[in-house]
Kinemage of the C-alpha trace (Angstrom):
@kinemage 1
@onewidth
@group {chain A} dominant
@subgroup {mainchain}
@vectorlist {calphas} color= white
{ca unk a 1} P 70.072 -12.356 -0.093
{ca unk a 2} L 68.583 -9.195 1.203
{ca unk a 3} L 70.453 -9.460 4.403
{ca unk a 4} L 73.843 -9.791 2.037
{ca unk a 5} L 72.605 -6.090 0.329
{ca unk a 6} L 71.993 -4.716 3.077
{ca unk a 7} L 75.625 -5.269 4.673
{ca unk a 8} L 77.225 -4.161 1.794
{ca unk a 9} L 75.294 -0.803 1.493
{ca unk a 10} L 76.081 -0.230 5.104
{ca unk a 11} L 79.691 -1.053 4.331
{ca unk a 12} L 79.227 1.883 1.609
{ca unk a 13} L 77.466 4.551 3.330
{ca unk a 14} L 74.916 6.075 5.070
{ca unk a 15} L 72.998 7.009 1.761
{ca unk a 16} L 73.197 3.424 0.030
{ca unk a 17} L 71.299 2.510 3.601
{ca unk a 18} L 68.485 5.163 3.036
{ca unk a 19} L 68.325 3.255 -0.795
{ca unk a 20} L 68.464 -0.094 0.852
{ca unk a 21} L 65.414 0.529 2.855
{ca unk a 22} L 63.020 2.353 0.281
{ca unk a 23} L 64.156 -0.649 -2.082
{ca unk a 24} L 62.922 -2.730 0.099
{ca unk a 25} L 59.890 -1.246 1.698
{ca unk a 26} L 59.108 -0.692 -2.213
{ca unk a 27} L 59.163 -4.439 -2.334
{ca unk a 28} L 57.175 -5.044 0.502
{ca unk a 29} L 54.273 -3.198 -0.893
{ca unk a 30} L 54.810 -4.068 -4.562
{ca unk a 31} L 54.096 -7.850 -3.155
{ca unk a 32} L 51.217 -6.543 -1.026
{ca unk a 33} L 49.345 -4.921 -4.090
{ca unk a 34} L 49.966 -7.769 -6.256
{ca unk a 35} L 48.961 -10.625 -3.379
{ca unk a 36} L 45.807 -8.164 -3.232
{ca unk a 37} L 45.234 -7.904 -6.795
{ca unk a 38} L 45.474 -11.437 -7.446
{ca unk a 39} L 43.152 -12.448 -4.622
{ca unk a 40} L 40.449 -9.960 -6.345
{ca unk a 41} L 41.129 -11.237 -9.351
{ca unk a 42} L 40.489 -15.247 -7.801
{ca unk a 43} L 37.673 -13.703 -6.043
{ca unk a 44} L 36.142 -12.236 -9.725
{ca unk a 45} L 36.795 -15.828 -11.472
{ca unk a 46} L 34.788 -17.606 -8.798
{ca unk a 47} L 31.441 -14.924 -8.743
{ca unk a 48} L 31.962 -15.686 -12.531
{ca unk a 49} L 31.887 -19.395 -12.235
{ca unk a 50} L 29.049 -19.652 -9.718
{ca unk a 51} L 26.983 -17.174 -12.401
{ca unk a 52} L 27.854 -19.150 -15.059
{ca unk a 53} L 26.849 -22.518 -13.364
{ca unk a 54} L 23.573 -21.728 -11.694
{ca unk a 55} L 21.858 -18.556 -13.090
{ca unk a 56} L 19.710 -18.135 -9.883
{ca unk a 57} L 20.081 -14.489 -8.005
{ca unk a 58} L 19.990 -15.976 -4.846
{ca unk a 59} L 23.254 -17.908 -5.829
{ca unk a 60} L 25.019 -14.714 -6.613
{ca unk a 61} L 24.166 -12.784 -3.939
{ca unk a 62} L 25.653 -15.378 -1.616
{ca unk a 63} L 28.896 -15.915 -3.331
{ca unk a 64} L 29.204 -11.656 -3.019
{ca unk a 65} L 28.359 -11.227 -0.153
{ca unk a 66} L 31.020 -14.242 1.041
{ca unk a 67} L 33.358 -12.934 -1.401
{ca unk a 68} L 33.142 -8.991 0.002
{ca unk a 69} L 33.695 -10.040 3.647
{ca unk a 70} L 36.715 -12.524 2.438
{ca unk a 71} L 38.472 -9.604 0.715
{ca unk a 72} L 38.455 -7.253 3.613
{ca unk a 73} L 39.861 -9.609 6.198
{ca unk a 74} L 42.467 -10.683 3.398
{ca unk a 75} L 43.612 -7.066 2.806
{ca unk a 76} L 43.875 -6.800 6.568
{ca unk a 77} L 46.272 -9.835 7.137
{ca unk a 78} L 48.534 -8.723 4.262
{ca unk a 79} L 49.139 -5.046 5.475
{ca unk a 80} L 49.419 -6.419 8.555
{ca unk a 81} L 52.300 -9.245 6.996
{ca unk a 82} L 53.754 -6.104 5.135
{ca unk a 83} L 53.935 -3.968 8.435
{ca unk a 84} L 55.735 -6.873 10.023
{ca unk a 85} L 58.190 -7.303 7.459
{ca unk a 86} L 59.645 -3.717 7.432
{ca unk a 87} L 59.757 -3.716 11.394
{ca unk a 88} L 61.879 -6.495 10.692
{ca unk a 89} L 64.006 -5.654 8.395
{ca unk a 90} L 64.403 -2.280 10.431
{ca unk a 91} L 65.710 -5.045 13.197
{ca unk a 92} L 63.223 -4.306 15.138
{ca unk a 93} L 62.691 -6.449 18.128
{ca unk a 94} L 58.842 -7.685 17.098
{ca unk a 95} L 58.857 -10.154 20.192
{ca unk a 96} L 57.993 -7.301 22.482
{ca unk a 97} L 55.747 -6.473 20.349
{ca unk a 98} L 54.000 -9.780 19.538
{ca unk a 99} L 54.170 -10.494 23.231
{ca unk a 100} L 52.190 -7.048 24.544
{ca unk a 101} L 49.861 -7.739 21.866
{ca unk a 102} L 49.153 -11.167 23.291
{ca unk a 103} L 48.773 -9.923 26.500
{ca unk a 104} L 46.770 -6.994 25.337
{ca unk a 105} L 44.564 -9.288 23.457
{ca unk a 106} L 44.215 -11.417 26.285
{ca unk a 107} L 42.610 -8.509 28.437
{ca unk a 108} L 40.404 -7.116 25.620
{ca unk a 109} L 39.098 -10.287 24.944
{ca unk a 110} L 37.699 -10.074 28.345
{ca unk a 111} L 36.504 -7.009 27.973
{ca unk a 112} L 35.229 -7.557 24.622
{ca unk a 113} L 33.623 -10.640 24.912
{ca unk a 114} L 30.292 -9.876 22.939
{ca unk a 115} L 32.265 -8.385 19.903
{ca unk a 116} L 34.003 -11.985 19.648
{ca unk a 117} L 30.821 -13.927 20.267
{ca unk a 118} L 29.478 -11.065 17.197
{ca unk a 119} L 32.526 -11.985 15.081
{ca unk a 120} L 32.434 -16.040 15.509
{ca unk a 121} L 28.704 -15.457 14.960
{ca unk a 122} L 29.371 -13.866 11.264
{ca unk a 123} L 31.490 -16.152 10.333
{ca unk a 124} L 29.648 -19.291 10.936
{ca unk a 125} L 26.657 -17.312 9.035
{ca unk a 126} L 28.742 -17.303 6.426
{ca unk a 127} L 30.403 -20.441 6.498
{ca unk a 128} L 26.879 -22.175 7.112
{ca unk a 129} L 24.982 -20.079 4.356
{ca unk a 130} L 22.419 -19.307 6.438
{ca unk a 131} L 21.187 -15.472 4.493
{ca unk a 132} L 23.144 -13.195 2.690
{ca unk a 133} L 22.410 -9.708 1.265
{ca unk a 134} L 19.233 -9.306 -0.793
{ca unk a 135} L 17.685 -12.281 1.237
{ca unk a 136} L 14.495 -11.162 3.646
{ca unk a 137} L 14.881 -12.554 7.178
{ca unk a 138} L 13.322 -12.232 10.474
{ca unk a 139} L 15.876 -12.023 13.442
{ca unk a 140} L 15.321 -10.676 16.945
{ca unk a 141} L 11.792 -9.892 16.227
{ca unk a 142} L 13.143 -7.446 13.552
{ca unk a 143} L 12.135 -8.381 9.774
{ca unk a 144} L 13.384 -7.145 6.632
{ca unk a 145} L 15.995 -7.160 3.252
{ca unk a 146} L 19.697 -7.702 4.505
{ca unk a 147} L 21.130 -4.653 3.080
{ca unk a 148} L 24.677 -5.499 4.320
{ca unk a 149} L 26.663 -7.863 5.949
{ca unk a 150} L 29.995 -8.079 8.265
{ca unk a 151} L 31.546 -10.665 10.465
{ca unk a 152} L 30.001 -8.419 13.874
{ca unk a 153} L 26.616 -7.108 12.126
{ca unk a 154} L 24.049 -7.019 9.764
{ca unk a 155} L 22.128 -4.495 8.563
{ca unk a 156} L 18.154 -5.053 7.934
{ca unk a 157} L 15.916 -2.633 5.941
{ca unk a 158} L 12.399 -2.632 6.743
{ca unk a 159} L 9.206 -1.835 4.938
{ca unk a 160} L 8.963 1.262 6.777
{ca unk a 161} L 12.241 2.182 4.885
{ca unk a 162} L 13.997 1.845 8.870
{ca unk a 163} L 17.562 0.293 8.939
{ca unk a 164} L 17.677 -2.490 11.983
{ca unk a 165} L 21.549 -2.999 12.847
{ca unk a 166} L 21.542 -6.465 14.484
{ca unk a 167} L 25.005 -7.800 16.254
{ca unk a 168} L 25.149 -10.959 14.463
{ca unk a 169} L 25.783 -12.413 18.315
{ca unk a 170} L 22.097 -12.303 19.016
{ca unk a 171} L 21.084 -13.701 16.466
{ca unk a 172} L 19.626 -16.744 17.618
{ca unk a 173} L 16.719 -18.547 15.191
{ca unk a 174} L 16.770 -16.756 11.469
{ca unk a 175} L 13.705 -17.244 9.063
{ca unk a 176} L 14.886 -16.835 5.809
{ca unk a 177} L 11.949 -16.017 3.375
{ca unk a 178} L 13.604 -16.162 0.241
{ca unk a 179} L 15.965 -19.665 0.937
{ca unk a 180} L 15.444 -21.513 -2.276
{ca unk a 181} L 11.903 -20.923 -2.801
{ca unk a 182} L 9.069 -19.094 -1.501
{ca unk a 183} L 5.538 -20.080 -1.043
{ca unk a 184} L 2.160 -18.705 -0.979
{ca unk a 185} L -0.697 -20.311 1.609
{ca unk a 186} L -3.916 -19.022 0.989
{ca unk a 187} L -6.984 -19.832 2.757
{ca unk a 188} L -10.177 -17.881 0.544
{ca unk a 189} L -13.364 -17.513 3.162
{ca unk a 190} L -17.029 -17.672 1.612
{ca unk a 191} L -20.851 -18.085 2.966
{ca unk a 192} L -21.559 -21.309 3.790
{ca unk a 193} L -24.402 -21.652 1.863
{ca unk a 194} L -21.962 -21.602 -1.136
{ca unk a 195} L -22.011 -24.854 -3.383
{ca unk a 196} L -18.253 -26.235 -2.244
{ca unk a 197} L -17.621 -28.438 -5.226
{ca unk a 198} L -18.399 -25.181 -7.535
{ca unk a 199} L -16.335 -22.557 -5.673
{ca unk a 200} L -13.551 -24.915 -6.065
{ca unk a 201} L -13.743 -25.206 -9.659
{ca unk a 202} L -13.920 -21.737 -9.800
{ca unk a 203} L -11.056 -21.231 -7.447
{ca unk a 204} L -9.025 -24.110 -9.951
{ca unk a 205} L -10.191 -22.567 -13.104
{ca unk a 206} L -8.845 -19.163 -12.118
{ca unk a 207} L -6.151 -20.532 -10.957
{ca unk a 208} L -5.055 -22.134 -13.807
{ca unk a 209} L -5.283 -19.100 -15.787
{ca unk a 210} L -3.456 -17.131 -13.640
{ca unk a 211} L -0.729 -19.623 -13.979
{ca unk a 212} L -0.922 -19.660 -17.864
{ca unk a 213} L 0.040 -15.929 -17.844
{ca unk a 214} L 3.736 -15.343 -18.928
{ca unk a 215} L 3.881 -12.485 -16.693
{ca unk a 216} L 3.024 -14.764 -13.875
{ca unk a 217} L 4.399 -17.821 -14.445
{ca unk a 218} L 7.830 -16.806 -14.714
{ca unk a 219} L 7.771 -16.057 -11.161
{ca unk a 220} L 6.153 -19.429 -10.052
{ca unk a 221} L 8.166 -22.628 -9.525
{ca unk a 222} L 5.843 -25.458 -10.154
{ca unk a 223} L 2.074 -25.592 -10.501
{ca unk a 224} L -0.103 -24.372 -8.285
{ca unk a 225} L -2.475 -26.693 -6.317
{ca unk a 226} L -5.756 -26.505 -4.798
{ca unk a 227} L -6.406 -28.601 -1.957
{ca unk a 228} L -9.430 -28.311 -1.274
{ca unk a 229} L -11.966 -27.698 1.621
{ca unk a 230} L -9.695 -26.470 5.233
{ca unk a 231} L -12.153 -25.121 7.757
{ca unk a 232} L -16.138 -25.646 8.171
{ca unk a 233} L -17.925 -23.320 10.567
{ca unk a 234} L -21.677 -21.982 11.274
{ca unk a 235} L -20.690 -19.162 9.325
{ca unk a 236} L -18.455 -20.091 6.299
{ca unk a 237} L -16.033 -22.446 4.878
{ca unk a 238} L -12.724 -22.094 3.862
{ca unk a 239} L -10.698 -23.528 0.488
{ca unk a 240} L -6.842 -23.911 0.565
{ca unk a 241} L -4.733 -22.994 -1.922
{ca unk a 242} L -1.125 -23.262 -2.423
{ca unk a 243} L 1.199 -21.475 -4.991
{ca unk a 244} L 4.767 -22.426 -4.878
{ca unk a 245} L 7.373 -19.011 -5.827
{ca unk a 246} L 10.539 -18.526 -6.596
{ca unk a 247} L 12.368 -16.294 -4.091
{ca unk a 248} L 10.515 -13.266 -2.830
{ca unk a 249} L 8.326 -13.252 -5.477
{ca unk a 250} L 5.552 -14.884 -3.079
{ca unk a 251} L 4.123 -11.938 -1.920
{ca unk a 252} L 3.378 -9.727 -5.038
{ca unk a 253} L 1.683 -13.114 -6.471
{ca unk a 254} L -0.746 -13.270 -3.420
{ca unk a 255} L -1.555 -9.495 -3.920
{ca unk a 256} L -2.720 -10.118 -7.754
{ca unk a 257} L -4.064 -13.362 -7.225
{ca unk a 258} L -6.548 -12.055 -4.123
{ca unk a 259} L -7.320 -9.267 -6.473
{ca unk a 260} L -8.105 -11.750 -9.293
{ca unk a 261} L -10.600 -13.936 -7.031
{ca unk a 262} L -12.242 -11.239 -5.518
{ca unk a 263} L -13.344 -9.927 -8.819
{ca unk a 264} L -14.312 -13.634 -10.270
{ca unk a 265} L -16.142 -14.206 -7.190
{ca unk a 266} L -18.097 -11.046 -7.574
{ca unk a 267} L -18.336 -12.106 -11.380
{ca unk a 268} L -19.664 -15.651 -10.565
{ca unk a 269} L -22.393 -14.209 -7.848
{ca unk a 270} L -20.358 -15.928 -5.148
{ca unk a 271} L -20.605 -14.540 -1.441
{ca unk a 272} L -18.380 -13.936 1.159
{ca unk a 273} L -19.255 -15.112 4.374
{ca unk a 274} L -20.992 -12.991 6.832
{ca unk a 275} L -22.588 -13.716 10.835
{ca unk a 276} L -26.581 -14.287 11.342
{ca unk a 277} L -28.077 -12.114 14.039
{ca unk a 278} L -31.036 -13.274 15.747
{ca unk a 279} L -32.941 -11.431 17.944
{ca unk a 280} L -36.280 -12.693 20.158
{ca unk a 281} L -39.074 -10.490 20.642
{ca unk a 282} L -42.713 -11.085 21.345
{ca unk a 283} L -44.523 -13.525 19.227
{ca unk a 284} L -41.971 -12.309 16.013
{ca unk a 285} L -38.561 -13.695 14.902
{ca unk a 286} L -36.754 -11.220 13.318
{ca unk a 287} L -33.140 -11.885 11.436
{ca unk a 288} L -30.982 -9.883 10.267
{ca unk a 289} L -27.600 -10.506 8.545
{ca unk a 290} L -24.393 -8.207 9.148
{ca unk a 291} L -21.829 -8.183 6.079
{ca unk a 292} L -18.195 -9.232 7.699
{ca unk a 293} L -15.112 -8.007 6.099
């Protein structure tokens, strides 16, 4: 139908041509902006959906950061479509064209092999759900908050405030610390001539409180659990705790919950553990005890 316009305008004049073509190439965009717009406006309804279905932040950030990265490679392809279609209607030879690019691509590709291997990398990230932004990871010996996120990088903020831009290519084993749920294992030292069965109730009472806390138990997911006696040495013995989190939230609840037993434990009298010096001289044993932090 186009084609049929545009012979008649050339039938009527150089002018009707010039028309012809900014019709068209009007129409060429007009359908780019709207493909566009309605692909936001799918990409909107689904963050809304998986919000409305499962409340968790972890869930969101995902679906963003999946979403983001889908919208800039979809904008891409449609200019790309749109540029096409003009050359064409212009009746310009695109085979040329298509065919240098091939060949072109064919000798980057060589040349570019790591950005590909960065690329296919990103997208099976993505497609595989292994982190997205707001997670903290450890990659390449490099730990921190994934502040961003594209098919060939991602960018890590440390706690030193240092951005870490890692080619997603070499990234080989990821430790996600904030996948689902978080957990705190804490081993609490004291002297061994502690009475076990007591520092454990103390360690469960306190515990138990902490958890009762609204403050504090909004960030837990599930009760905490003490299990009991972990290592037994000439100088101490150690009580395991654990403390399941929700995401991230692990480390701020070991901070305050250290804090807490250190000051019950200085409450209740109870000791940490410390080394026994002996020393041998003459017909004297002397001891002395040195305090270990």
């Amino acid at each position: 139908m186009l084609t049929h316009f545009r012979n008649i305008c050339e039938a009527r004049g150089d002018a009707w041509v010039y028309v012809d073509d900014l019709v068209f190439i009007g129409i060429v965009c007009a359908i780019v902006v709207v493909a566009i717009i309605i692909v936001n406006a799918v990409l909107r309804r689904v963050i809304h959906e998986v919000q409305s279905r499962r409340a968790a932040q972890e869930t969101e950030q995902r679906a963003k950061t999946f979403v983001g990265v889908f919208r800039g490679l979809f904008i891409t392809a449609a200019v790309f479509l749109g540029f096409l279609a003009v050359m064409r209607w212009y009746r310009v030879d695109l085979t040329p064209f298509l065919a240098s690019a091939g060949i072109a691509g064919v000798i980057v590709g060589f040349g570019a092999q790591s950005l590909i291997k960065d690329i296919l990398a990103g997208f099976f990230i993505l497609m595989e759900d292994q982190f997205a932004v707001g997670d903290v990871i450890e990659v390449c010996g490099v730990s921190g908050d994934v502040e961003a996120m594209t098919l060939r990088t991602t960018v890590l903020r440390d706690m030193n405030g240092c951005a870490h831009v890692v080619p997603n290519g070499q990234i080989g084993v990821v430790t996600n610390y904030t996948r689902g749920w978080s957990r705190v294992d804490l081993k609490i030292a004291v002297s061994r001539d502690e009475d076990a069965d007591r520092v454990i109730a103390v360690l469960r009472e306190e515990l138990e409180r902490f958890a009762s806390e609204a403050t504090w138990n909004a960030k837990l997911d599930g009760d905490p659990r003490v299990l009991g006696m972990d290592v037994f040495d000439e100088h101490s013995f150690t009580i395991r705790l654990l403390i399941r989190t929700r995401p991230g939230e692990q480390w701020g609840v070991r901070r305050e919950f250290r804090k807490r037993v250190k000051i019950r434990f200085d409450a209740e009298g109870i000791q940490a553990p410390f080394p026994y010096r002996v020393t041998m001289g003459g017909p004297t044993l002397a001891s002395a005890k040195t305090r270990r932090y």
